[in-house]
C-alpha positions, 0 to 999 in steps of 0.5 A: 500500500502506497503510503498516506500521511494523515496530519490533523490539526488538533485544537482546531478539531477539537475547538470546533466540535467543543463549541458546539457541545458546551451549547447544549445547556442541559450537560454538565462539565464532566458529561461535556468532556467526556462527550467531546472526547468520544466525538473527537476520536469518532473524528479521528476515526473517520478520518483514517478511514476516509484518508486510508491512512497508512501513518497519523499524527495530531498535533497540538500548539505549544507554548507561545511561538516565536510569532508572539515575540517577533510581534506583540499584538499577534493574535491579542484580541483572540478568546482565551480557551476555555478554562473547562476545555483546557483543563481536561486536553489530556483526557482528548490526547487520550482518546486520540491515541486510543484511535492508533494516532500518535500525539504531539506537543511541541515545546514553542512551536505552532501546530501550523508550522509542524503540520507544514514541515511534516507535510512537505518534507512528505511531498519532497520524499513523494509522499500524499498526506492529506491535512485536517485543519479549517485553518487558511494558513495551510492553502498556499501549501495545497498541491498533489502531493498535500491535500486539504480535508475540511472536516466540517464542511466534509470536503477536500479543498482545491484552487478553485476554491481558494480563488472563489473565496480570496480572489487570487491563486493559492500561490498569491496568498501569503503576499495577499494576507501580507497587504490586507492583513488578517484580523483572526490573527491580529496582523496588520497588513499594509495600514490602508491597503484593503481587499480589494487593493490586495487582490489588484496588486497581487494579481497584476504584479509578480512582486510588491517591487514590481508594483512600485516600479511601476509608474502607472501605479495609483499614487495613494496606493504607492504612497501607502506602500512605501510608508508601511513596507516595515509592515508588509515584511512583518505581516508577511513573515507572520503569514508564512509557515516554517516547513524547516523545524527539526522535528526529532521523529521519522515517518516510521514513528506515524506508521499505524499499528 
């Protein structure tokens, strides 16, 4: 059997299905996490039959990453967990291994990034995994070898997809997010550059330096521009994923029993 990666990312699983559990006002916190967590490996399960997976991992964020320390507002309007569900994750990496899927915690790094460098070291070894996340992050990495799984919405995801939905290609979206900015996430983006300025530069322009150069360019749009470029190059660094950390496991390790 051709060898399947199956990369779930575990707490934008976990948070989803948890969201919808704790609207049920007649269950109890002992009952929620317990419900929760069969939910969550009953997920896990399907997934693995879905995906025929022949390897799985789910991975969990660590402490804060080195995003919250490159920018300080990088993700400081967003909910805190709740208390409940935090206290009770050890009891979902339970059930998760219970399925065959092996858990990971990193110490500082982000789920994304792991998820990411797992991925295409992967595809760089012509190995499909396929990745189960709603996370936006993950699209700019979409190709034949990495597949995307919305688990909510039970379909996988494709470029035509992306387009509809951010008006540039998959391969545009990491300077798209640079210029708009992303608001799940607090980055800023280029200070008065919106989305639809965004989709126009990234989509007639092979590089902000290419748009400058550019003397036809709106001249509000190039003052903004040169103005913030600090922005651009912190907002962009942000968006971007890491596929280079050194994981300290091998694909062997994921092999499902």
């Amino acid at each position: 059997m051709k060898p399947h990666l199956l990369l779930i990312d575990a707490l934008n699983l976990i948070r989803r299905i948890y969201a919808v559990d704790a609207n049920q006002k007649h269950i109890n916190e002992e009952q929620l996490v317990l419900t929760c967590s069969e939910r969550v490996a009953q997920a896990c399960k399907k997934m693995l039959r879905i995906t025929d997976a022949t390897h799985a991992i789910a991975i969990f964020d660590g402490d804060k990453s080195w995003r919250y320390h490159f920018y300080e507002h990088y993700k400081h309007s967003r909910a805190p967990m709740p208390e409940t569900l935090k206290s009770a994750l050890h009891h979902f990496k339970s059930a998760i291994e219970e399925t065959g899927i092996v858990v990971f915690e990193p110490i500082n790094d982000e789920a994304d990034d792991i998820i990411a460098t797992l991925a295409c070291k992967a595809a760089d070894n012509k190995i499909t995994s396929t990745i189960v996340s709603t996370d936006k992050g993950f699209l700019p990495y979409l190709n034949s070898e990495i597949h995307i799984y919305d688990y909510f919405k039970r379909q996988h995801l494709d470029e035509p997809a992306i387009h509809e939905r951010f008006g540039v290609d998959k391969n545009r979206l990491v300077d798209f997010w640079a210029l708009a900015g992303d608001k799940t996430n607090d980055i800023p983006g280029v200070k008065g550059v919106g989305i639809k300025s965004a989709q126009q530069l990234v989509n007639n322009y092979t590089s902000i330096n290419e748009a400058l150069s550019d003397e036809l360019l709106n001249s509000g749009l190039r003052k903004k521009l040169e103005t913030n470029m600090d922005m651009y190059v912190i907002s962009k660094q942000l968006v971007s994923l890491r596929t280079d950390i050194n994981l300290g496991f091998s694909l062997k390790q994921l092999r499902l029993n």
